[in-house]
C-alpha positions in Angstrom: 1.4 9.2 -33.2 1.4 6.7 -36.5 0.6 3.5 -36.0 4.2 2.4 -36.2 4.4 4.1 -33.1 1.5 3.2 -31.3 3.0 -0.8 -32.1 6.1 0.2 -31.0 4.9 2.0 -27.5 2.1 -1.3 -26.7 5.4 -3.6 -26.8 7.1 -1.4 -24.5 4.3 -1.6 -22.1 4.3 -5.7 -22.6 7.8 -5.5 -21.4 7.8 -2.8 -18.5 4.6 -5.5 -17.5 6.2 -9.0 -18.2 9.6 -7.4 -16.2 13.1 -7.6 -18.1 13.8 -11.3 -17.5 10.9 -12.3 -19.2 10.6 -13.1 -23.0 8.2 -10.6 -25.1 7.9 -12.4 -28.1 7.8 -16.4 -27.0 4.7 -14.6 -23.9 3.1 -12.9 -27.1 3.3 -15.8 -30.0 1.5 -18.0 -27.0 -1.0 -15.5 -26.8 -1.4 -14.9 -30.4 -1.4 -18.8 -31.1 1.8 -17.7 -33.4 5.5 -18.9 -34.3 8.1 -16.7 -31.7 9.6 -15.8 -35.8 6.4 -14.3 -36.7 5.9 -12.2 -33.0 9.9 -10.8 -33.4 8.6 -9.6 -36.7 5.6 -7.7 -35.0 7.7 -6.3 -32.3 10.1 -5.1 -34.8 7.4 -3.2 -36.9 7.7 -5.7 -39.7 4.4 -6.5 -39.8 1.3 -5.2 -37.8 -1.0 -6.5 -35.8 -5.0 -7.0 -36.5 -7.9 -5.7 -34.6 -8.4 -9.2 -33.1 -4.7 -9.6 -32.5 -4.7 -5.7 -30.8 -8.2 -6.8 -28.9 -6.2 -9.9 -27.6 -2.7 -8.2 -26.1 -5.0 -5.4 -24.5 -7.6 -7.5 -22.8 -4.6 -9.9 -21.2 -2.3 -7.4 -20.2 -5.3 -4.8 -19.0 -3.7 -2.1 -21.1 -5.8 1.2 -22.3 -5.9 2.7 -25.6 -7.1 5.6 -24.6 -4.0 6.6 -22.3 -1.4 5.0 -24.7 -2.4 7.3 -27.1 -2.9 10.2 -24.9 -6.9 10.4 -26.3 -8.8 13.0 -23.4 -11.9 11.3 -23.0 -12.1 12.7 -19.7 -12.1 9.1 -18.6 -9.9 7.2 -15.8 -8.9 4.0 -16.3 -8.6 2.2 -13.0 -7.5 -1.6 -12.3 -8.4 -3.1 -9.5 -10.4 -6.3 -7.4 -13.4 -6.0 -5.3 -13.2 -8.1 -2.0 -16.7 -9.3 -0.5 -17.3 -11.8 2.4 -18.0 -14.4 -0.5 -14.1 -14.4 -2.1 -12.2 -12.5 0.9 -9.0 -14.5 2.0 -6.8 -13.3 4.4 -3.9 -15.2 3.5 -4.4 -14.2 -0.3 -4.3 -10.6 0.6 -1.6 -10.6 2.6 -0.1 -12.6 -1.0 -1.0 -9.8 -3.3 0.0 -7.3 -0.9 3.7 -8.7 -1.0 3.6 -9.0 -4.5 2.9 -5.3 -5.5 5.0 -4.5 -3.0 8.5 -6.3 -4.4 7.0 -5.7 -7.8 7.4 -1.8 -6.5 11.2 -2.8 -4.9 12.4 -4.1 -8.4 12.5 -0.8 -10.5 16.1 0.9 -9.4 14.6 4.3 -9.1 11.1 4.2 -6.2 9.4 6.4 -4.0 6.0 5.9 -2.1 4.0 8.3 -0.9 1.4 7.8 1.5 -1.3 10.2 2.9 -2.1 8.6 7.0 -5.8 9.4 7.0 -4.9 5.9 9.6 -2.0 4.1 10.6 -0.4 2.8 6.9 -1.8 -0.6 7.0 1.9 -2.0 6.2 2.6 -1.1 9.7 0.7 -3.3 11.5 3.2 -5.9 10.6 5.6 -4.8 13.1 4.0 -6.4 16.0 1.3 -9.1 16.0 -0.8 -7.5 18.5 -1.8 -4.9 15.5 -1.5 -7.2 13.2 -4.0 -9.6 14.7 -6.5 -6.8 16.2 -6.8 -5.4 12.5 -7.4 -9.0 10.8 -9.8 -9.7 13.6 -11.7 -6.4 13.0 -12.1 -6.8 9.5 -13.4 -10.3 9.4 -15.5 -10.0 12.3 -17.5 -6.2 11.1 -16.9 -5.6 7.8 -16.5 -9.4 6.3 -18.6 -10.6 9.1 -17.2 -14.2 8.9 -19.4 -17.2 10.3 -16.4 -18.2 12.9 -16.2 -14.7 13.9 -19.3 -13.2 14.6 -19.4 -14.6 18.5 -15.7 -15.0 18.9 -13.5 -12.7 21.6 -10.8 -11.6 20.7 -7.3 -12.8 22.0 -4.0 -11.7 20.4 -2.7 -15.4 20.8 -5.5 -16.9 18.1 -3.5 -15.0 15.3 -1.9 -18.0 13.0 1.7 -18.0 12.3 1.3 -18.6 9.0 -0.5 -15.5 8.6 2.6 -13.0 10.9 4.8 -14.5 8.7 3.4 -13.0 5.6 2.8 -10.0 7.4 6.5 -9.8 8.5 7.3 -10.1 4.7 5.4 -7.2 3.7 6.9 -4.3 6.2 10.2 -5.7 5.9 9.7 -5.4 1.9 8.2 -1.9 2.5 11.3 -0.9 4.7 13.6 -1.1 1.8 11.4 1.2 -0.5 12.1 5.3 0.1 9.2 6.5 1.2 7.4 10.2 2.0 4.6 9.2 5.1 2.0 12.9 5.6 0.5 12.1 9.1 -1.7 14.6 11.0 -3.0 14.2 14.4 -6.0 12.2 13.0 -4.0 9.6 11.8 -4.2 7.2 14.7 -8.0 7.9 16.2 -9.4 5.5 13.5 -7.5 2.6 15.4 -8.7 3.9 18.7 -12.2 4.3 17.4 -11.9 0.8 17.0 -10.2 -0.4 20.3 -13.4 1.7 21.7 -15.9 -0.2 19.4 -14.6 -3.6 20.7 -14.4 -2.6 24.5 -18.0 -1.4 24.2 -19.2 -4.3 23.2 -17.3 -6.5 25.1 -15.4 -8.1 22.2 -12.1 -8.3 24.1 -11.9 -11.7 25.8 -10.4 -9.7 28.7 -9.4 -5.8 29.4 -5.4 -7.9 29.1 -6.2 -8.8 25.8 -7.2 -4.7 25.4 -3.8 -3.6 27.1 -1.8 -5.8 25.1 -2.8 -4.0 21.6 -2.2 -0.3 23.5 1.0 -1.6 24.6 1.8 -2.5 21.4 1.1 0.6 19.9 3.4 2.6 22.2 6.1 0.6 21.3 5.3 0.8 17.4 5.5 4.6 18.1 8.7 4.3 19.9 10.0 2.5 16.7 8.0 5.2 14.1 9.7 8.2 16.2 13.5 7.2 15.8 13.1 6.2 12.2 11.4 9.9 12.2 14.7 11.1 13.9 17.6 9.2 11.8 15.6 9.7 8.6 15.6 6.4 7.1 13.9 2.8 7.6 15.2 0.2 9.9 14.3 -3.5 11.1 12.8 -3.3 14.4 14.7 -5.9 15.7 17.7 -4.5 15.0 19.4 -3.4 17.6 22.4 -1.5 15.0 19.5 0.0 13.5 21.1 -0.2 10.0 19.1 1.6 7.4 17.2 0.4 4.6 15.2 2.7 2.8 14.7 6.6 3.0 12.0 7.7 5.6 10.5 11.3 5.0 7.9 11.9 7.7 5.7 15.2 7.3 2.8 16.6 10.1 0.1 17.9 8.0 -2.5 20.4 10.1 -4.8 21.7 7.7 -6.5 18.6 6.2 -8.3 15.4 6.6 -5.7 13.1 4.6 -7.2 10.3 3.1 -4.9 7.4 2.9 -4.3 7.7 -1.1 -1.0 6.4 -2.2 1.4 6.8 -4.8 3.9 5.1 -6.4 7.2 6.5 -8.7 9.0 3.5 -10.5 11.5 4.8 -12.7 9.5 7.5 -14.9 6.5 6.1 -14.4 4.0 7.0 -11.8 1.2 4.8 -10.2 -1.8 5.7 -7.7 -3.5 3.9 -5.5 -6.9 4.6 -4.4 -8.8 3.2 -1.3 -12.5 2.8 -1.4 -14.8 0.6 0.9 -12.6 0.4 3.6 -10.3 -2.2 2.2 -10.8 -2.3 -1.6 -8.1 -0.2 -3.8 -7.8 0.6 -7.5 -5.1 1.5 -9.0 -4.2 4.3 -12.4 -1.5 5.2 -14.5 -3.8 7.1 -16.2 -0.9 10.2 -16.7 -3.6 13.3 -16.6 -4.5 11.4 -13.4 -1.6 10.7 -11.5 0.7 13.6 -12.4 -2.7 15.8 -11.0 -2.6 13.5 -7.3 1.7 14.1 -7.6 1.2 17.9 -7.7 -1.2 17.5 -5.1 1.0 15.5 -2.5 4.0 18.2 -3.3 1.8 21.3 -2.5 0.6 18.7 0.6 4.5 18.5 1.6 5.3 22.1 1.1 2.2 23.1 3.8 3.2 20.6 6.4 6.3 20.6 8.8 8.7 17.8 8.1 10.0 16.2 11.2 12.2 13.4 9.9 15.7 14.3 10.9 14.7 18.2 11.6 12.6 20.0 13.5 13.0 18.1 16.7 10.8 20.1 19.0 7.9 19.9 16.4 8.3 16.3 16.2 8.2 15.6 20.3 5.3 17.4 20.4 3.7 15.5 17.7 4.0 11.7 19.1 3.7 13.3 22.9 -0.1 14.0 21.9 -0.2 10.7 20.3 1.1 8.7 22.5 -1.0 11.0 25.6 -4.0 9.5 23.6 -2.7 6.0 24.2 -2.0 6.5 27.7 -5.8 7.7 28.2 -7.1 4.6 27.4 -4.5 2.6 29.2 -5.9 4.2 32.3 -9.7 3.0 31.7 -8.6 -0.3 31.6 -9.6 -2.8 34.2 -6.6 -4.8 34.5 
C-alpha cells in the first residue's frame, strides 16, 4: 500500500466513523485548525498530511495504524471504558448502550451474534422486574454503592426514568437480525443470584423474590414463540408483527461466554466482556474474522430450534423453566 493509499483508506474510515450525513472535510479542517478548501484537497490526495496532522486524525477518531495497514504485530487493538464505583452511572450506561446499539441499526446490512454464557443483558428490558433486580445487583455487590449497601430490595424502587431507557434498548435490539447460542447454563447465573439475595436476606420479602421468578417465566414464554416464528417481536404486541430475524441455537458441548459480534455492512466488530460488566471492543480483522469462524463452527455443532426442531426446543425451555418452578416452590409466600 503507497501512501496515496493509506490517505485515501484513513478518510474512508473518518467517514464510515462520522456516518454519511456528516461532513469529512468541514469535521477535519476543525480538527486540523485548517480552511474546509485546504482539507478537500487532502481528502482528494492533493496534498498529504504531516506526521502531526496524521498523529492528530488518529488520536481523535481512535483509529490504528497497525490494522489500516494490515502490519502483523501480533497485537489487538481494543477500544473500550472501564466502569469503577467512582465514575459508574446507571443512567449513562443504559445511554451508551442505546447508542451502539442504533449506531449498529443504521448500516442497511446487520447481524448480531451473541454467545448466552447468561441471559443477553438486552433482555432484561422486557420486564422491570429483571430489569430492576439486575441494576440493583450490580450497584449493591459489584459497585457497592453507599445507598445500597443496607437497602432491600423491592421491584417498585426501580425509577421510570431508568425502564424507559431500558425499553429503548430491547426494542432497538428487536429490529437488528440476530443469531442468540444458548445452552442450558445460560440462565443459572441469574438464579445464582436470586439464591445469593434470598440467602442473605436481601429481598425485602419472599413477594418481592416471586415477582422476579414470575417474571422470568413470562420472559421465556415471550423468548420461546420468537424461537418458534423465527423472528423478533414487541412483547406487547398482541399481532406479534416481526421486526428483526431471530436465529436461536442450543449449544451442548461448551461453556459459552457471552462474546458478541457485530456484521455492519462488510465490516465486522467484536465485543468482549471482561469484569463482569466492562467490554472492549476490536475491528482488528485477524481478530474478528478468527471469533466469526469460531461462532460458525459454534452454530454448525449446536441444534437450531428457531422455527425447526420443535421437539428439541420444548425440551430445551421445559428444563428451564422446571428450574424456575423449583425455586418458586421454596418460597415462603
Amino acid at each position: 500500500m503507497n501512501t496515496e493509499e493509506l490517505q485515501q483508506q484513513l478518510f474512508n474510515e473518518i467517514k464510515r466513523k462520522l456516518g454519511e450525513n456528516a461532513s469529512v472535510a468541514d469535521e477535519v479542517a476543525k480538527l486540523l485548525a485548517i480552511s474546509s478548501d485546504s482539507a478537500y484537497r487532502r481528502i482528494r490526495g492533493e496534498k498529504m498530511i504531516s506526521l502531526d496532522e496524521l498523529y492528530k486524525i488518529c488520536i481523535h477518531y481512535k483509529i490504528s495504524l497497525d490494522q489500516m495497514m494490515d502490519i502483523q504485530t501480533g497485537l489487538f487493538h481494543f477500544q473500550g471504558q472501564l466502569l469503577d464505583s467512582k465514575t459508574y452511572r446507571y443512567d449513562e450506561y443504559l445511554m451508551t448502550t442505546l447508542h451502539w446499539l442504533a449506531y449498529f441499526n443504521s448500516f442497511k446490512v446487520k447481524e448480531y451474534f451473541y454467545l448466552c454464557k447468561d441471559v443477553p443483558i438486552f433482555h432484561h428490558f422486557y420486564f422491570r422486574e429483571l430489569a430492576s433486580f439486575k441494576y440493583y445487583f450490580w450497584l449493591k455487590t459489584i459497585f457497592r454503592f453507599p445507598d445500597f449497601i443496607h437497602r432491600k430490595f423491592r421491584v417498585d424502587d426501580y425509577p421510570d426514568d431508568f425502564f424507559g431507557l431500558g425499553s429503548k434498548i430491547i426494542s432497538t435490539y428487536n429490529q437488528i437480525p440476530c443469531v442468540e447460542i444458548w445452552n442450558l447454563e445460560s440462565i443459572n447465573t441469574m438464579i445464582r443470584q436470586m439464591e445469593y439475595c434470598r440467602d442473605n436476606q436481601i429481598f425485602d420479602s419472599d413477594r418481592e423474590a416471586l415477582k422476579v421468578y414470575e417474571a422470568f417465566e413470562k420472559y421465556l414464554d415471550h423468548l420461546q414463540k420468537q424461537a418458534e416464528l423465527g423472528y423478533k417481536f414487541d412483547i406487547s404486541d398482541t399481532e406479534k408483527k416481526p421486526l428483526g430475524r431471530f436465529k436461536m441455537y442450543f449449544n451442548e458441548w461448551i461453556l459459552l461466554d457471552n462474546n458478541m459480534m457485530a456484521i455492519l455492512d462488510n465490516t465486522k466488530l467484536s465485543i468482549v466482556p471482561h469484569t463482569a460488566i466492562n467490554y472492549m471492543i476490536c475491528r482488528d480483522l485477524t481478530f474478528t474474522e478468527k471469533q466469526y469462524q469460531f461462532i460458525q463452527n459454534l452454530m454448525q455443532r449446536s441444534t437450531q430450534i428457531s422455527e425447526v426442531s420443535e421437539k428439541e426446543r420444548s425440551r430445551f425451555f421445559r428444563i428451564l423453566r422446571e428450574r424456575i418452578e423449583k425455586r418458586k416452590e421454596s418460597l415462603k409466600v
